[in-house]
C-alpha positions in Angstrom: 44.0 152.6 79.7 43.6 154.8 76.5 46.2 154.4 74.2 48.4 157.8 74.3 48.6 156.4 78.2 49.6 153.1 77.2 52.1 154.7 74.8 53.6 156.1 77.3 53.8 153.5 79.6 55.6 151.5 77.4 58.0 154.2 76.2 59.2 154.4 79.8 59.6 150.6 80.5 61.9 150.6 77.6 63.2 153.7 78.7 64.2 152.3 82.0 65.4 149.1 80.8 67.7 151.0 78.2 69.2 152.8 81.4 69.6 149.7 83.6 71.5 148.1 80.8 73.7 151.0 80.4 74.5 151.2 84.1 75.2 147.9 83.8 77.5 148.1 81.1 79.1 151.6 82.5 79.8 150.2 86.3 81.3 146.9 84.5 84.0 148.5 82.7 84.3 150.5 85.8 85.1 147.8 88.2 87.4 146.7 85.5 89.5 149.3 84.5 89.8 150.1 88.6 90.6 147.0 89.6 87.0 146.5 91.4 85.6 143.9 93.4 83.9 142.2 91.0 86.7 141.3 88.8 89.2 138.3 89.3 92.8 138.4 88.7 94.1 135.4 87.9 98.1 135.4 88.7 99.9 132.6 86.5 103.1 131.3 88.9 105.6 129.3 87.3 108.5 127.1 88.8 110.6 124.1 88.1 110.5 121.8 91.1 107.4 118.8 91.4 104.4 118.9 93.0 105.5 117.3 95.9 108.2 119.7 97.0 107.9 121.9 99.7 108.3 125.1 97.6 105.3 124.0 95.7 103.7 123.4 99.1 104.1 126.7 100.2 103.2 128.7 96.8 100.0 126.3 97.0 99.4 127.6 100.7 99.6 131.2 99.0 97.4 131.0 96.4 95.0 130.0 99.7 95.7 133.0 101.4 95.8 135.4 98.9 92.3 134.0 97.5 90.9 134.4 100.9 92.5 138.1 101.9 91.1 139.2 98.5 87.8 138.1 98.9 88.3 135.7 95.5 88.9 138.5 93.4 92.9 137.0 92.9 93.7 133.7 92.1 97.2 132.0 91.5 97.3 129.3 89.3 100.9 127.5 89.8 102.5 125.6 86.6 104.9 123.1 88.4 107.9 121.5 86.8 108.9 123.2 84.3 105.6 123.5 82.3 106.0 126.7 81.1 110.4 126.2 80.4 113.3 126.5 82.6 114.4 128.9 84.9 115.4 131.0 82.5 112.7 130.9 79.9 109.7 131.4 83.2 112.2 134.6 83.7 112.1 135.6 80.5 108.1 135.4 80.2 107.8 137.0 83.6 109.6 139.8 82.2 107.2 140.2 79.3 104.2 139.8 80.5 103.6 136.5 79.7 102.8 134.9 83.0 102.7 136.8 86.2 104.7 135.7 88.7 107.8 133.1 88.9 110.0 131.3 91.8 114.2 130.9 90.7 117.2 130.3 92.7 118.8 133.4 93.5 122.0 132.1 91.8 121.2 133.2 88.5 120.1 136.4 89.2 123.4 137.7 90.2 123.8 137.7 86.1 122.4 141.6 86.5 121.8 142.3 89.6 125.7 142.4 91.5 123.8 142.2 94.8 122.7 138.6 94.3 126.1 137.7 94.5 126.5 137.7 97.8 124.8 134.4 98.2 127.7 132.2 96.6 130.1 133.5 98.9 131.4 130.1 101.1 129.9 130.3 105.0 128.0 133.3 104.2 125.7 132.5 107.3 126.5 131.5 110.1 123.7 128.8 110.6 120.0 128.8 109.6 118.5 131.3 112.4 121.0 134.1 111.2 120.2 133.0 107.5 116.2 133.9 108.3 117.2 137.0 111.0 118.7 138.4 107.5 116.7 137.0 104.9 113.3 138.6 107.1 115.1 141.5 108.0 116.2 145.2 106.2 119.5 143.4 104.4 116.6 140.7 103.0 113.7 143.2 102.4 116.5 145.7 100.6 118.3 143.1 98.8 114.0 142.4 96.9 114.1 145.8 96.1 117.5 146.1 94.4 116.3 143.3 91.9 114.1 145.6 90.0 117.0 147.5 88.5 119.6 146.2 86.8 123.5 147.4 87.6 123.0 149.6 84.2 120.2 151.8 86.3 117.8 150.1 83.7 114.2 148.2 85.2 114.8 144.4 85.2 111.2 144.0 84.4 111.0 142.0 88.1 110.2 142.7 91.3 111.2 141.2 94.0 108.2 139.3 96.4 109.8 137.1 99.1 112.5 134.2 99.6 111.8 130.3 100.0 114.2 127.9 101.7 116.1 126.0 99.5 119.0 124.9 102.6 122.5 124.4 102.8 124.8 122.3 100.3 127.1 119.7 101.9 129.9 117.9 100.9 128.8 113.9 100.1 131.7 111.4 99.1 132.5 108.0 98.7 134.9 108.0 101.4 134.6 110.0 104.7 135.1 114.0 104.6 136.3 114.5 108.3 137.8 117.6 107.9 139.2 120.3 105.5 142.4 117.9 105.2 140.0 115.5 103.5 139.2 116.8 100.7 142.6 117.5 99.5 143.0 115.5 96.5 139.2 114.5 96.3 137.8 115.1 92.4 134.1 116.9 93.5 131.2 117.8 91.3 130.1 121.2 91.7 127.6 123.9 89.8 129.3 126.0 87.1 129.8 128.5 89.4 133.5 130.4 89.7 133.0 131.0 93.7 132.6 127.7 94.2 134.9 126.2 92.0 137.1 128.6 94.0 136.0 127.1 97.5 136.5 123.8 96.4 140.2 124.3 95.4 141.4 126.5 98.5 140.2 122.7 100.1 142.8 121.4 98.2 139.9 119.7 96.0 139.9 119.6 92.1 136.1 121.2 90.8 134.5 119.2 88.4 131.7 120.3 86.1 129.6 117.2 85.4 125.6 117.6 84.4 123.0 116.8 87.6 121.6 113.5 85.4 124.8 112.0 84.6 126.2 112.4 88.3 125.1 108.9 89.3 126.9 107.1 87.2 130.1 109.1 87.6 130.0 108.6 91.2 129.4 104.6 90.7 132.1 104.8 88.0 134.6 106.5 90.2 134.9 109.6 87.5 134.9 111.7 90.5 135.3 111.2 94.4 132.1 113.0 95.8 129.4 116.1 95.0 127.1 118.8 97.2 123.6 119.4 97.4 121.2 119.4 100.1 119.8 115.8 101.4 116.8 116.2 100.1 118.3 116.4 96.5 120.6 113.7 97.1 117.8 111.2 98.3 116.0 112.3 95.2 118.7 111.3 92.8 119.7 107.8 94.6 123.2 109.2 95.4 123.0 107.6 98.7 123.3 104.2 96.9 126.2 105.1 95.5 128.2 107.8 98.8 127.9 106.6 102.1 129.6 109.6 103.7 127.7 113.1 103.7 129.1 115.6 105.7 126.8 118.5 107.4 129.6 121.8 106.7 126.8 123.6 105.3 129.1 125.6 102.9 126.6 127.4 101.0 123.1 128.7 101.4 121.3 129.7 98.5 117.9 130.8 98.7 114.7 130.3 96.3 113.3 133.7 95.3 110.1 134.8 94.6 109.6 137.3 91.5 106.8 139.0 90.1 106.9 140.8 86.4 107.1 144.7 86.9 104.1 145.1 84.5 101.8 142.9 85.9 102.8 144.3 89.2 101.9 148.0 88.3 98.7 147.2 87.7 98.1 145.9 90.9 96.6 149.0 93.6 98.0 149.2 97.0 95.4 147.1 98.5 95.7 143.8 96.1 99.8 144.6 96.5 99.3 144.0 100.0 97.7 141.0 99.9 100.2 139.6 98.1 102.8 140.5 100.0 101.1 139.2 103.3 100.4 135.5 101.3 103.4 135.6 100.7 105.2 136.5 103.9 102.6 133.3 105.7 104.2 131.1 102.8 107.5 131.6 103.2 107.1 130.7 106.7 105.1 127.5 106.3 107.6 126.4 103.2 110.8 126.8 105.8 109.1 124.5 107.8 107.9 122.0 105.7 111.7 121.9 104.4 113.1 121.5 107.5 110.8 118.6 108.2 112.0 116.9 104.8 115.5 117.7 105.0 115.3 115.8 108.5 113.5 112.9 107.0 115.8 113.0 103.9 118.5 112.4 106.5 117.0 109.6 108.5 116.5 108.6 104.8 120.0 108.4 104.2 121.0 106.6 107.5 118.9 103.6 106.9 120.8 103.4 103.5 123.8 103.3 105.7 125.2 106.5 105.1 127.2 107.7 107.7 126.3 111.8 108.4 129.2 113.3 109.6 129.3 117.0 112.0 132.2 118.5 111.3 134.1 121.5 113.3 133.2 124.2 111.0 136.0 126.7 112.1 138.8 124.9 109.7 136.4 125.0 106.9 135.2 129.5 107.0 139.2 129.8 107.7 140.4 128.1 104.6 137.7 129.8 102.3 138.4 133.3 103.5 140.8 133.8 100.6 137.8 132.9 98.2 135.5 135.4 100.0 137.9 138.4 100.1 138.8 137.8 96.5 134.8 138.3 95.6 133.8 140.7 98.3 134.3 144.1 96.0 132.0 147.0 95.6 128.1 146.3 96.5 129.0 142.7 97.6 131.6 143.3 99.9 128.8 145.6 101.5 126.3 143.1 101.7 128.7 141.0 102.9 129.7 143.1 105.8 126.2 143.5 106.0 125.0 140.4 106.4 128.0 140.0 109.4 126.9 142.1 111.5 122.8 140.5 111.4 123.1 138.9 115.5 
């Protein structure tokens, strides 16, 4: 090989090597500015509950599934109790940017979005099939899409994903809670919530405001006569040491949303927002179950304790809180309220 053709053999090698490392460079800032194959969104998803819950369960089960439908371009990695602040700080940083994706009680939410409020109102389902039949339905799917604006027409920064069971409140007591005529007098811890300091004292009850952690004590002490929660909250807090009457009225179904940050989830295409959704959708349904499962064992919990769990007629109850729920059932949540009704 004379050397003018070596020359030029060489010159194109490095020729060609220059060009593969351009195409190289070119189709990787491609595939991420576009959201490609190649790259791998990794979805931070904060909540407060433990590891052990069954809300942690099921957003476990959806970082599975939405690994798998995306082909391991999106991961979720889930920060458990608290690790990342409070249910209002994780809302905060959704909002922002800071971490993707968050679970909250729907509770708070009504803050900004008047819809939300509909879920305090006393026997707003009628049991847990209609709770679901709405929840799963349009009133559920529109209620997710109200959250992104706020009542000022402004974004709230959120969008809504899906809904987690978090089950019904009950009345727990140190003496037995028959009926609505036996809770007139009773002193009962409740949430700082107006509705249901309201429901508690069209029972004839006085509302109570005492912080979850110091609860115990003020039940032992006799600072107040009972509380609500669901049974697996009062198993974890030993408050069946203390009651050994809970009664099953069911008064008030919250449910656990599931919120993503608005800028994190334009940036998603249609495809990866589809995923997500259908993760989600196979999560909500495996979480409902594994809560029904431990509310049931929270219960047979509770009875070898010697707790007595008391069915009551609920027809008394709705009828003496109807006062309570015309009183808050104006403008968008008296329609979600009628709404909600007329779910079969």
């Amino acid at each position: 090989m004379n050397k003018n053709t070596s020359s030029f053999v060489l010159g194109a090698l490095a020729g060609a090597i220059i060009a593969i490392f351009v195409i190289a460079v070119v189709s990787r800032d491609f595939l991420h500015r576009s959201g490609g194959a190649q790259e791998v969104r990794v979805i931070k998803f904060a909540h407060g509950l433990p590891s052990s819950h069954p809300v942690h369960k099921g957003i476990e089960l959806m970082a599975t599934r939405l690994d798998e439908l995306s082909g391991g371009t999106m991961r979720i990695e889930i920060f458990p109790g608290e690790q990342m602040g409070d249910e209002t700080r994780t809302l905060e940083q959704t909002q922002l940017g800071t971490i993707e994706m968050v679970k909250i009680s729907a509770a708070p939410l009504g803050n900004f979005v008047t819809a939300c409020k509909v879920f305090s109102l006393p026997y707003l389902f009628r049991d847990s099939d209609h709770y679901w039949r709405v929840l799963d339905g349009e009133v559920g799917k529109q209620m997710l899409e109200e959250i992104s604006v706020r009542d000022d027409g402004k974004s709230s920064g959120l969008v809504g994903v899906g809904f987690f069971d978090a089950g019904s409140r009950n009345f727990y007591a140190l003496s037995p809670i028959n009926g609505v005529e036996d809770l007139k007098g009773k002193k009962i811890r409740l949430m700082r919530d107006p509705v249901a300091m309201d429901m508690v004292s069209a029972f004839g009850a006085s509302p109570a405001a005492i912080p979850w952690g110091e609860l115990y004590s003020a039940l032992q002490q006799g600072v107040v006569d009972g509380a609500e929660n669901n049974p697996p909250s009062i198993v974890s807090a030993r408050h069946g040491e203390v009651c050994k009457y809970l009664t099953m009225d069911h008064h008030s179904r919250i449910p656990d949303i599931v919120l993503a940050g608005a800028k994190f989830w334009d940036s998603l295409n249609e495809t990866q927002k589809g995923w997500l959704m259908q993760a989600m959708q196979e999560a909500s349904v495996y979480q409902r179950e594994l809560w029904a499962r431990s509310s049931e064992e929270s219960l047979e919990q509770l009875r070898s304790e010697g707790v007595t769990v008391i069915e009551p007629d609920l027809a008394p109850f709705r009828a003496a809180t109807m006062p309570v729920v015309e009183k808050y059932s104006t403008g968008k949540v008296g329609d979600y309220y009628k709404a909600i009704q007329e779910v079969k």
